[in-house]
mmCIF file of the N, C-alpha and C atoms, coordinates in Angstrom:
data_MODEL
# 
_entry.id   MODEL 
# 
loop_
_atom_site.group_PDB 
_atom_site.id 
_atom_site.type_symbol 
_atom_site.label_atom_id 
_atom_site.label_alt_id 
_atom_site.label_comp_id 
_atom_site.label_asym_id 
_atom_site.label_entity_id 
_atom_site.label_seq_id 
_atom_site.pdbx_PDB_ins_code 
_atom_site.Cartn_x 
_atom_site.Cartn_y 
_atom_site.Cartn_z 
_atom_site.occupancy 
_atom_site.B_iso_or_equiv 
_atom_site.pdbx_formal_charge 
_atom_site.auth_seq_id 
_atom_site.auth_comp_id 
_atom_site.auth_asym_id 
_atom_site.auth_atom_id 
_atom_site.pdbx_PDB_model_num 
ATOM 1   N N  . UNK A 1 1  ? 0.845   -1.186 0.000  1.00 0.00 ? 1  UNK A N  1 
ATOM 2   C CA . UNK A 1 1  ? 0.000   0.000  0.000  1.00 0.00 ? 1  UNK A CA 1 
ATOM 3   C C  . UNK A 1 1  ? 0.885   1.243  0.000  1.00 0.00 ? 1  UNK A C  1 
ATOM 4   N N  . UNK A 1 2  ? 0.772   2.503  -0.858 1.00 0.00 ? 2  UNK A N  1 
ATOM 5   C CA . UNK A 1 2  ? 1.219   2.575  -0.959 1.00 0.00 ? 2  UNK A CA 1 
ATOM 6   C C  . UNK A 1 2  ? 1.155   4.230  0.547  1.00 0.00 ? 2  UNK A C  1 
ATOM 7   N N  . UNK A 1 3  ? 2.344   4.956  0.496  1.00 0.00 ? 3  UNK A N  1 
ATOM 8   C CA . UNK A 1 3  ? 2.004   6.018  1.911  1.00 0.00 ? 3  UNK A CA 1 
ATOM 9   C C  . UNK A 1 3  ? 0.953   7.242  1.312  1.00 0.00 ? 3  UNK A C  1 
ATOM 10  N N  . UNK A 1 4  ? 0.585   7.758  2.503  1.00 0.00 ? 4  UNK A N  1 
ATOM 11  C CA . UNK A 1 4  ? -0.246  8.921  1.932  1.00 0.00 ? 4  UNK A CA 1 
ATOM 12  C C  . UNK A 1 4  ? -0.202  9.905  3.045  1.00 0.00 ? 4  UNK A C  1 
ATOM 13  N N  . UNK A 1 5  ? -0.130  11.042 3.010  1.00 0.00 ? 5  UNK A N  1 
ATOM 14  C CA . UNK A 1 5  ? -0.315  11.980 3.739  1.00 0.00 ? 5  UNK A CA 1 
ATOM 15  C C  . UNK A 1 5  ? -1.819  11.698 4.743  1.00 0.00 ? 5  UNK A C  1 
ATOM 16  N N  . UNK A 1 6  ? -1.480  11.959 6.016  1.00 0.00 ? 6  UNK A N  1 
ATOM 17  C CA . UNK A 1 6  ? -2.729  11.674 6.422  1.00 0.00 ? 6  UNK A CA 1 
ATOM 18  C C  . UNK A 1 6  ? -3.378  13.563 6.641  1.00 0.00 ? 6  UNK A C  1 
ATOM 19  N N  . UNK A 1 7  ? -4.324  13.736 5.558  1.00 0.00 ? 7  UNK A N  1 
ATOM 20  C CA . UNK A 1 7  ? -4.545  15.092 5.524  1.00 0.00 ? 7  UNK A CA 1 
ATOM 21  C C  . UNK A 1 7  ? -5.686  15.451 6.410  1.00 0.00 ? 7  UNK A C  1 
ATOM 22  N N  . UNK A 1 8  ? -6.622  14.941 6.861  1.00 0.00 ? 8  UNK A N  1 
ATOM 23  C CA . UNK A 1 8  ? -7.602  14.982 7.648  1.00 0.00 ? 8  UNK A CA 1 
ATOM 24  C C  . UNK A 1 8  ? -6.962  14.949 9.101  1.00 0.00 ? 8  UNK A C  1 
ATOM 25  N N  . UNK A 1 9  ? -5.995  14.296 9.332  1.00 0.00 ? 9  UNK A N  1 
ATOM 26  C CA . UNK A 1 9  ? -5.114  14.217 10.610 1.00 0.00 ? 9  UNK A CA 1 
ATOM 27  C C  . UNK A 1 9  ? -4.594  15.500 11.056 1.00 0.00 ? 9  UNK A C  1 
ATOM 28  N N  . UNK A 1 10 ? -3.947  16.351 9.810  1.00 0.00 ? 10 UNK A N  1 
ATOM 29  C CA . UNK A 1 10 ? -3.325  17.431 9.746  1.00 0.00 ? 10 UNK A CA 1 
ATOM 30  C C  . UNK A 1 10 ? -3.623  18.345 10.094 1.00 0.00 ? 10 UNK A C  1 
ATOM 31  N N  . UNK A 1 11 ? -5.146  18.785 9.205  1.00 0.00 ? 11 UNK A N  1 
ATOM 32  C CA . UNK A 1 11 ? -6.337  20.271 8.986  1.00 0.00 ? 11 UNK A CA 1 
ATOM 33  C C  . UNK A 1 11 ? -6.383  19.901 10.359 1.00 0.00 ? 11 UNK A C  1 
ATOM 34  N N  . UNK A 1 12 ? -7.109  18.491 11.038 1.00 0.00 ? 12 UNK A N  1 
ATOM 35  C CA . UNK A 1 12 ? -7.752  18.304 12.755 1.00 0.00 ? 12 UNK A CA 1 
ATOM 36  C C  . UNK A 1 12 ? -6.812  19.138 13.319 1.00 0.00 ? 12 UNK A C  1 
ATOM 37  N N  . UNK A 1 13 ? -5.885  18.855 13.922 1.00 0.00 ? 13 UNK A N  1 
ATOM 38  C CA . UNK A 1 13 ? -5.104  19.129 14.351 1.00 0.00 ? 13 UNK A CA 1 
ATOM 39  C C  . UNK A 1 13 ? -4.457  20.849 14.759 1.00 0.00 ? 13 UNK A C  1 
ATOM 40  N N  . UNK A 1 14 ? -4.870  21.385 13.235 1.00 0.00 ? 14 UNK A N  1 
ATOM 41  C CA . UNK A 1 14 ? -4.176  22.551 12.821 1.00 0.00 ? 14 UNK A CA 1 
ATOM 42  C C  . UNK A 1 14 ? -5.264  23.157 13.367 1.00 0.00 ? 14 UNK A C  1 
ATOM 43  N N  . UNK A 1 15 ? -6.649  23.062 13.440 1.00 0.00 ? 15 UNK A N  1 
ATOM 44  C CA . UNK A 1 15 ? -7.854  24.032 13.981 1.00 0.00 ? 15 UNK A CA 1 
ATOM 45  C C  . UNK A 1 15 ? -7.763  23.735 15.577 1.00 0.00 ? 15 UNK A C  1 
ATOM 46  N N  . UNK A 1 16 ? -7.488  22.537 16.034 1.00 0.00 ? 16 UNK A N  1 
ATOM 47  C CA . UNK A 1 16 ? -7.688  22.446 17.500 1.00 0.00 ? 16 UNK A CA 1 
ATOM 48  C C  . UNK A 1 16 ? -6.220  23.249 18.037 1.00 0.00 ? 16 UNK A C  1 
ATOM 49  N N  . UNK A 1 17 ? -5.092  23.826 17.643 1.00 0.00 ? 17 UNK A N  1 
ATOM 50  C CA . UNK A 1 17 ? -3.997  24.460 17.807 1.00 0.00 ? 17 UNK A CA 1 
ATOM 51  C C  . UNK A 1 17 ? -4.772  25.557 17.849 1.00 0.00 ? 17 UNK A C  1 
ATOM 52  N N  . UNK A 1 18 ? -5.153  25.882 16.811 1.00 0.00 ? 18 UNK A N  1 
ATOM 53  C CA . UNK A 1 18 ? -6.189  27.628 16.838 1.00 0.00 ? 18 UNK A CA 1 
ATOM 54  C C  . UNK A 1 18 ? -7.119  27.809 17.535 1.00 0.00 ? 18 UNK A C  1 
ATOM 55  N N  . UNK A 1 19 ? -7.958  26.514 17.705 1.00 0.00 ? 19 UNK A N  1 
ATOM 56  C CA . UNK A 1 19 ? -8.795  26.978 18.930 1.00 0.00 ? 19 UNK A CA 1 
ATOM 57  C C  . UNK A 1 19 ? -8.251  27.127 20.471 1.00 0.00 ? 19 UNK A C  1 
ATOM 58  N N  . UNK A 1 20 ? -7.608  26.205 20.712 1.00 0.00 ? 20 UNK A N  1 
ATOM 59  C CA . UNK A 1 20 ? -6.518  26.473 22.047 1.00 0.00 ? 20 UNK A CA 1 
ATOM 60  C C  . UNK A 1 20 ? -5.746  27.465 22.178 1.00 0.00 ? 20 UNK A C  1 
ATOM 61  N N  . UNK A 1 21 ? -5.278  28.216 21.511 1.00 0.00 ? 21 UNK A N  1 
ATOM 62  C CA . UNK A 1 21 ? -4.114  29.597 21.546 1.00 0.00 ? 21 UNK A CA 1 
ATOM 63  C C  . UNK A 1 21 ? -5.035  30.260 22.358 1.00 0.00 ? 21 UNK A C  1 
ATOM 64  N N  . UNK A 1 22 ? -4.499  31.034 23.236 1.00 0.00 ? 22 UNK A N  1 
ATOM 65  C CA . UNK A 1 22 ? -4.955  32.465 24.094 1.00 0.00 ? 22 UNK A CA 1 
ATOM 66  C C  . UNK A 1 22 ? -4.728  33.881 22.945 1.00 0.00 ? 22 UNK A C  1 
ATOM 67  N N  . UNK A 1 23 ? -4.066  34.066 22.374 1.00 0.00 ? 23 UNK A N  1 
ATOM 68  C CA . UNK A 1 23 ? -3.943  35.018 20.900 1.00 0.00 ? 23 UNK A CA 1 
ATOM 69  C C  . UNK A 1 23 ? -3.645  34.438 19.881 1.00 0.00 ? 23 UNK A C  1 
ATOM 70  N N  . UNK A 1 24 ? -3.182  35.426 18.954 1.00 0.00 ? 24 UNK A N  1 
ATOM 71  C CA . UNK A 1 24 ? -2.760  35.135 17.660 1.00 0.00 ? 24 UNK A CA 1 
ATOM 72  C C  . UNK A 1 24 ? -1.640  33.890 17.666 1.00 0.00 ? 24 UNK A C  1 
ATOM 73  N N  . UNK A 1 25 ? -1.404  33.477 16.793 1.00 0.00 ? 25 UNK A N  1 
ATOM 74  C CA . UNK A 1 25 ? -0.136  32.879 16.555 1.00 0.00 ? 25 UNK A CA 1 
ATOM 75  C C  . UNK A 1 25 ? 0.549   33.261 15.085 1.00 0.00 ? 25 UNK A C  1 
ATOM 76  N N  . UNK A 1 26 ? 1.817   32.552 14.834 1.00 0.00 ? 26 UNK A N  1 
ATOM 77  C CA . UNK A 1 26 ? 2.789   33.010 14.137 1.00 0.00 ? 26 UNK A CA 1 
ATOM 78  C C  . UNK A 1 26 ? 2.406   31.627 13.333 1.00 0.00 ? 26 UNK A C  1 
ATOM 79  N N  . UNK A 1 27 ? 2.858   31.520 11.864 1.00 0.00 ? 27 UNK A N  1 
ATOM 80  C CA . UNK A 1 27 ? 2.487   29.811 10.726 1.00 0.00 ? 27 UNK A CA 1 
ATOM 81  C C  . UNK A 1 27 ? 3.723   29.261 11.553 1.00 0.00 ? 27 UNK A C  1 
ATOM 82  N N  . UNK A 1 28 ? 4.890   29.935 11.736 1.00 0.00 ? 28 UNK A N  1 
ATOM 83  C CA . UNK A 1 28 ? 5.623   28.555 12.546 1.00 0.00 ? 28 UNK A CA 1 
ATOM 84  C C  . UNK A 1 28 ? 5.371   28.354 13.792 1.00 0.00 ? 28 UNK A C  1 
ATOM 85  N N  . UNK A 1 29 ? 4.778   29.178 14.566 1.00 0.00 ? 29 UNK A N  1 
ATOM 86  C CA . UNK A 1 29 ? 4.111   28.355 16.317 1.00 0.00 ? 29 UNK A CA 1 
ATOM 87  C C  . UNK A 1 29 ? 3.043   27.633 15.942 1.00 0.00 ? 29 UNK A C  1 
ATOM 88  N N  . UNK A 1 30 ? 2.179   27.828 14.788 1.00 0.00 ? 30 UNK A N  1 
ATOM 89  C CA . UNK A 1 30 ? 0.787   26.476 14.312 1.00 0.00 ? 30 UNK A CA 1 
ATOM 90  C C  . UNK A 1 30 ? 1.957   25.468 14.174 1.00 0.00 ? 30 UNK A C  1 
ATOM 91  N N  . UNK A 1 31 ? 2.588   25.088 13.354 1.00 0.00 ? 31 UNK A N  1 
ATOM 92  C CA . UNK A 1 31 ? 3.371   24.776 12.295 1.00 0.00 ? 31 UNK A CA 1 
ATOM 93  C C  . UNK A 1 31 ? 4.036   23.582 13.273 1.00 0.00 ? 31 UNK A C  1 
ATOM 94  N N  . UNK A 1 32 ? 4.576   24.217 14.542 1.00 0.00 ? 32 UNK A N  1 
ATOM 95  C CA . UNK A 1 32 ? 5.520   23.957 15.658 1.00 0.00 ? 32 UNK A CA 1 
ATOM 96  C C  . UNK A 1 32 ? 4.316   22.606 16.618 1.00 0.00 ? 32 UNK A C  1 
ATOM 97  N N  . UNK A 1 33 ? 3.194   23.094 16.721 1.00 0.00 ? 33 UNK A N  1 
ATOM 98  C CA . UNK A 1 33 ? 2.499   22.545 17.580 1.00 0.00 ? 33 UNK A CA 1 
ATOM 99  C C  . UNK A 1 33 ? 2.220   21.594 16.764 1.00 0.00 ? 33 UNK A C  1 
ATOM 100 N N  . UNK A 1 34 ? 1.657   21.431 15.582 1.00 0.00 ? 34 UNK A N  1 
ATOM 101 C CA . UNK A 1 34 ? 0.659   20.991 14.939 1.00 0.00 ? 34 UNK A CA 1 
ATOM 102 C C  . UNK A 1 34 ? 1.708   19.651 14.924 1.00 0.00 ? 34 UNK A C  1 
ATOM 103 N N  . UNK A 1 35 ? 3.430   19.818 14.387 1.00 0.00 ? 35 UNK A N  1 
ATOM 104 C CA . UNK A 1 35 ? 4.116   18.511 14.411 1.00 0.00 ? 35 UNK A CA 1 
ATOM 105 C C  . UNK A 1 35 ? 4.289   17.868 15.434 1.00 0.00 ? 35 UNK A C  1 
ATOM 106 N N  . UNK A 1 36 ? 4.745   18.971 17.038 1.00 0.00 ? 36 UNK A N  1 
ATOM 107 C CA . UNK A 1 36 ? 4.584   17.779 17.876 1.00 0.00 ? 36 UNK A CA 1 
ATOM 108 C C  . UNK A 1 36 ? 3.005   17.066 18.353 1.00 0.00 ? 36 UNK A C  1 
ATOM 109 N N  . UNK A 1 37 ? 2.310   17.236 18.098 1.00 0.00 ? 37 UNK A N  1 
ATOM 110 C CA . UNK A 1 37 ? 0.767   16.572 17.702 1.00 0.00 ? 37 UNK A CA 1 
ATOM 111 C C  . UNK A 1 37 ? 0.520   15.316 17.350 1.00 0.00 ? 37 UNK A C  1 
ATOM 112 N N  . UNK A 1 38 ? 1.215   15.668 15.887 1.00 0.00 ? 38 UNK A N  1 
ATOM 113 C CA . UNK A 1 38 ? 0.831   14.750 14.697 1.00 0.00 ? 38 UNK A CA 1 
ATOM 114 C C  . UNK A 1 38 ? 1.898   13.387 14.566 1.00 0.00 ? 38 UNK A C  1 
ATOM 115 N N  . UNK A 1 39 ? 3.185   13.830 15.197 1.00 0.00 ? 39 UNK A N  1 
ATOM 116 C CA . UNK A 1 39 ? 4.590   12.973 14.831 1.00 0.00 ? 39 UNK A CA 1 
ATOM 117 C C  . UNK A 1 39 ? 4.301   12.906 13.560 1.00 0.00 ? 39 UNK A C  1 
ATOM 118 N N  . UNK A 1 40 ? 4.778   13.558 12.530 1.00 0.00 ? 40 UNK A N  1 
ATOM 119 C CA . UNK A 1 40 ? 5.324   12.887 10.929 1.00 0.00 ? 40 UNK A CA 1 
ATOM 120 C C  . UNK A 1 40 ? 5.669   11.771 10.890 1.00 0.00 ? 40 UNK A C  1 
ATOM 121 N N  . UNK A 1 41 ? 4.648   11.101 10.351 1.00 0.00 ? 41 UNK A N  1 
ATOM 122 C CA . UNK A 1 41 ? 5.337   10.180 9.376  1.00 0.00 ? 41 UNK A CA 1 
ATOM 123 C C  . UNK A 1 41 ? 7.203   10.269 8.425  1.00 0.00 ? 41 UNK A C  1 
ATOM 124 N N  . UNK A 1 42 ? 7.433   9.240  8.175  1.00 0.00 ? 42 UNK A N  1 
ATOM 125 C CA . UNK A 1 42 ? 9.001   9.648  7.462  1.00 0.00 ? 42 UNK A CA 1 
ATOM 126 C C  . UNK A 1 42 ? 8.626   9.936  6.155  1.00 0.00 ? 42 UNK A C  1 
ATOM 127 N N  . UNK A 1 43 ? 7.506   9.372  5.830  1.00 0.00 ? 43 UNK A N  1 
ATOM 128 C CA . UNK A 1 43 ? 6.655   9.953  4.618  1.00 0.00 ? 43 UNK A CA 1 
ATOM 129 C C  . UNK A 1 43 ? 6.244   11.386 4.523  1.00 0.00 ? 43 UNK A C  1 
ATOM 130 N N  . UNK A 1 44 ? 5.651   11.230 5.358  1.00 0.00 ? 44 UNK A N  1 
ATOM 131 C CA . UNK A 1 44 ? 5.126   13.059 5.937  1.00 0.00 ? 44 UNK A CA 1 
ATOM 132 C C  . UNK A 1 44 ? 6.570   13.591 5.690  1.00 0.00 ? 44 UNK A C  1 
ATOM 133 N N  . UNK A 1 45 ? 7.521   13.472 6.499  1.00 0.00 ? 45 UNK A N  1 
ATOM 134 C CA . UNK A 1 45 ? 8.801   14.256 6.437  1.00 0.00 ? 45 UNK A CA 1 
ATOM 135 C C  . UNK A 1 45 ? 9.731   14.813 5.278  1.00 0.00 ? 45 UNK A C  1 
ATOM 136 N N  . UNK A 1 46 ? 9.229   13.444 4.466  1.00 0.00 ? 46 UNK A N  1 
ATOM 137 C CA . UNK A 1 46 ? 10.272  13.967 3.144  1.00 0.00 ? 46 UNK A CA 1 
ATOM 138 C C  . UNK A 1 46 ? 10.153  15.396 2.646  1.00 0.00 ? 46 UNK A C  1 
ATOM 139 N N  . UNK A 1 47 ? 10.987  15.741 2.014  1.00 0.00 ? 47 UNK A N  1 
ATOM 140 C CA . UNK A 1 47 ? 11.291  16.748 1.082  1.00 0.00 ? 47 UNK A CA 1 
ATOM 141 C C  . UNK A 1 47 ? 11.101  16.544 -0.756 1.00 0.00 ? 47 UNK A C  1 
ATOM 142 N N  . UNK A 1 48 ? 10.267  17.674 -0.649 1.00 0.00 ? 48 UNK A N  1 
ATOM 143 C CA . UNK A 1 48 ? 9.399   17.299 -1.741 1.00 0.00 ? 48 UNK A CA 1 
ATOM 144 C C  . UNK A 1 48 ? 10.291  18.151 -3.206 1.00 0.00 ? 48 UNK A C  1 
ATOM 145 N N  . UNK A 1 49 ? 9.844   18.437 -4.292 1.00 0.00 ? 49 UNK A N  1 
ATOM 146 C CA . UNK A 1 49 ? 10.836  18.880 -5.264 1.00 0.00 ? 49 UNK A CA 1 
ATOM 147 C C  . UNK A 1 49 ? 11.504  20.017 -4.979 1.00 0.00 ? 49 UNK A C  1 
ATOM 148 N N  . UNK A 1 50 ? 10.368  21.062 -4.120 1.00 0.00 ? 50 UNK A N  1 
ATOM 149 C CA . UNK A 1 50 ? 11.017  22.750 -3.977 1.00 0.00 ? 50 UNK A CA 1 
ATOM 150 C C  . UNK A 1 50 ? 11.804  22.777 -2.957 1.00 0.00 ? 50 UNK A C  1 
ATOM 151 N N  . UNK A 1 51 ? 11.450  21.519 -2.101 1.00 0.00 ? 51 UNK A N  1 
ATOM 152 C CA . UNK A 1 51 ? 13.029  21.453 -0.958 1.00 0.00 ? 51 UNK A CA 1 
ATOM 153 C C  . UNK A 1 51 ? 12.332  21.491 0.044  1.00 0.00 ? 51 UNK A C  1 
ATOM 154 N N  . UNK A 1 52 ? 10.710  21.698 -0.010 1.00 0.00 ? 52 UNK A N  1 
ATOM 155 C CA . UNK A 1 52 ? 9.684   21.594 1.926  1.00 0.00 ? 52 UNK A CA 1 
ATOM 156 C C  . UNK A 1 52 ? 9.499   20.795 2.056  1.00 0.00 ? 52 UNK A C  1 
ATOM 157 N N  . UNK A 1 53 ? 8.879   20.593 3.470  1.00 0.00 ? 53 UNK A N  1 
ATOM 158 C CA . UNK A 1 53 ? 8.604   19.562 3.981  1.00 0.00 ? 53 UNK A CA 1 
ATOM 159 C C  . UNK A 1 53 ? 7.293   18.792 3.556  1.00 0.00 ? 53 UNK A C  1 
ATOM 160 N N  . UNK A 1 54 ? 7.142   17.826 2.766  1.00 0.00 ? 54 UNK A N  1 
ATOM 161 C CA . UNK A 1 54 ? 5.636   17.485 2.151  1.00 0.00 ? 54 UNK A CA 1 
ATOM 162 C C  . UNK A 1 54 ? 5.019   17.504 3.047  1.00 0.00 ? 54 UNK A C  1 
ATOM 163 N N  . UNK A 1 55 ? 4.638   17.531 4.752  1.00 0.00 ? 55 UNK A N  1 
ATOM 164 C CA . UNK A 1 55 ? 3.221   17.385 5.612  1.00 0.00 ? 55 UNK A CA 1 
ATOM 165 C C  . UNK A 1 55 ? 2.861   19.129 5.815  1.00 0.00 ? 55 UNK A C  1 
ATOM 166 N N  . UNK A 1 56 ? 4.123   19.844 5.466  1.00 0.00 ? 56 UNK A N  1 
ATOM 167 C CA . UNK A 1 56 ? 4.220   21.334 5.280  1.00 0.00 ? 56 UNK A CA 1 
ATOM 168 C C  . UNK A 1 56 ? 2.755   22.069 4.534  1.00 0.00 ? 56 UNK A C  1 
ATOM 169 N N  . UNK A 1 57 ? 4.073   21.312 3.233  1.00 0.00 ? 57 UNK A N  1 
ATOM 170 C CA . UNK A 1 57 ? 3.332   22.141 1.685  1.00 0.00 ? 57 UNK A CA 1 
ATOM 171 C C  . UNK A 1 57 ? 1.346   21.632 1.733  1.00 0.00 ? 57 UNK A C  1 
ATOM 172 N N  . UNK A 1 58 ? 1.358   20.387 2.162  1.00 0.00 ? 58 UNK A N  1 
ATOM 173 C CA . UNK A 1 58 ? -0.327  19.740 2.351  1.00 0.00 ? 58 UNK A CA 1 
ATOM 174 C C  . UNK A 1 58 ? -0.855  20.588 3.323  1.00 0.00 ? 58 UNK A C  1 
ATOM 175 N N  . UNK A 1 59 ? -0.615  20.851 4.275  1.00 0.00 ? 59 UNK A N  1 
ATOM 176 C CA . UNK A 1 59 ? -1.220  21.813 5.433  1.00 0.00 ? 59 UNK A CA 1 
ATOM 177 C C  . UNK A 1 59 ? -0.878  22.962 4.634  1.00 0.00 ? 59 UNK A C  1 
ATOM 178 N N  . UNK A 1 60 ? -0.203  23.570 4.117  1.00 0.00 ? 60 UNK A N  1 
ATOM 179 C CA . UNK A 1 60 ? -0.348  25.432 4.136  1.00 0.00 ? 60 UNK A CA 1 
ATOM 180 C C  . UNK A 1 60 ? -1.624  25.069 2.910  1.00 0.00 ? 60 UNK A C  1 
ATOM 181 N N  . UNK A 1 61 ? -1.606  24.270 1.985  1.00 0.00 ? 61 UNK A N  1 
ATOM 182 C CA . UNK A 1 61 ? -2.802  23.561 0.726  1.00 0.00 ? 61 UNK A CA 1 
ATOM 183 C C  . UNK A 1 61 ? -3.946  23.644 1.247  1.00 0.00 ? 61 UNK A C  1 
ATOM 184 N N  . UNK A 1 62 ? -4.337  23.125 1.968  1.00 0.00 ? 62 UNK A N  1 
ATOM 185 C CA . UNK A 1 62 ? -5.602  22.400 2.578  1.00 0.00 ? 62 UNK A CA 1 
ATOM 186 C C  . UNK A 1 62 ? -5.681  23.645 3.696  1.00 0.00 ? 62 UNK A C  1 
ATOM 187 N N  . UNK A 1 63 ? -4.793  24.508 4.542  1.00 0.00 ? 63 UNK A N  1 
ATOM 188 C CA . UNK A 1 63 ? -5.382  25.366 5.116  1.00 0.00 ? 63 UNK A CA 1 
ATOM 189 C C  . UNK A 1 63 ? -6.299  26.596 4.591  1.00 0.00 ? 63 UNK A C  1 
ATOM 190 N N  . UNK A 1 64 ? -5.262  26.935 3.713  1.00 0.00 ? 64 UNK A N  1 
ATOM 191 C CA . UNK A 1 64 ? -6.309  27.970 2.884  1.00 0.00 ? 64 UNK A CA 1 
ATOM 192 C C  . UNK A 1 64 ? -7.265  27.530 1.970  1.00 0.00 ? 64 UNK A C  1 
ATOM 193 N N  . UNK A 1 65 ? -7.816  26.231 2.005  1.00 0.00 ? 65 UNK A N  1 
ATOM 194 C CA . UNK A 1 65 ? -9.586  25.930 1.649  1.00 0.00 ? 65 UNK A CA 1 
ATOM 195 C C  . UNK A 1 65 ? -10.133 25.999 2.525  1.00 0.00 ? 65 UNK A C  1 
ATOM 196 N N  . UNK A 1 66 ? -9.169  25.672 4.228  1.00 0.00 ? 66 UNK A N  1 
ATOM 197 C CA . UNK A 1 66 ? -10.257 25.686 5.036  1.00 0.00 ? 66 UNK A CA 1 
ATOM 198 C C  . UNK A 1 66 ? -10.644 27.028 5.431  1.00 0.00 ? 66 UNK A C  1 
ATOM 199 N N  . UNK A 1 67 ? -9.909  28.012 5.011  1.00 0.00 ? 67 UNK A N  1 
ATOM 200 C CA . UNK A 1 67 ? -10.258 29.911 5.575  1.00 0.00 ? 67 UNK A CA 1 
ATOM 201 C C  . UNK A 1 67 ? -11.055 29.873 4.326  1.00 0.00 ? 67 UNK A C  1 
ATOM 202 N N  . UNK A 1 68 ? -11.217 29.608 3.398  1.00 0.00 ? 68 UNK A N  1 
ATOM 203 C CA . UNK A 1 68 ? -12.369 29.791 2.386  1.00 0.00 ? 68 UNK A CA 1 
ATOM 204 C C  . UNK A 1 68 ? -13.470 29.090 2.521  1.00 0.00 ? 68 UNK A C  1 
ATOM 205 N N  . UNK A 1 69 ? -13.702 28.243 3.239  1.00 0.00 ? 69 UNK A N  1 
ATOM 206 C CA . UNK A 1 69 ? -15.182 27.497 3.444  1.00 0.00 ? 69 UNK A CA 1 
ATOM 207 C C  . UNK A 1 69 ? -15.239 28.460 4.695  1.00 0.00 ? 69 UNK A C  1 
ATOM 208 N N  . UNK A 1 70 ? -14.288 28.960 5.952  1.00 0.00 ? 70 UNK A N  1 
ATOM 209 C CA . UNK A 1 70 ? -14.673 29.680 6.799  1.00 0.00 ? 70 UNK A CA 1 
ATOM 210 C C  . UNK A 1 70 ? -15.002 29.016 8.291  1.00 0.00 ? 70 UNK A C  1 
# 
């Protein structure tokens, strides 16, 4: 089988960080929490063609659909 980003794991994750903050946060204090959370996969971890982190580039992806559904 083959690996897959677990992206539903990710977005979870990334809103319950935002709902818990007392203020704002910074994309690397989400960013920061959201991995020790989630533990990456070594899949998750790789480095993808532009040189990020693929569980990165899927979360900053999938975050901004989720500020557009709102």
């Amino acid at each position: 089988m083959p690996e897959r980003v677990r992206y539903q794991l990710l977005l979870w994750e990334l809103m319950q960080v935002l709902r818990d903050a007392a203020g704002p946060l910074s994309s690397s204090q989400v960013f920061d929490q959201v991995r020790e959370r989630t533990d990456p996969t070594s899949y998750e971890r790789e480095r993808v063609k532009s040189g990020r982190v693929r569980w990165e580039v899927v979360l900053h992806f999938y975050s901004g659909d989720a500020a557009t559904v709102g």
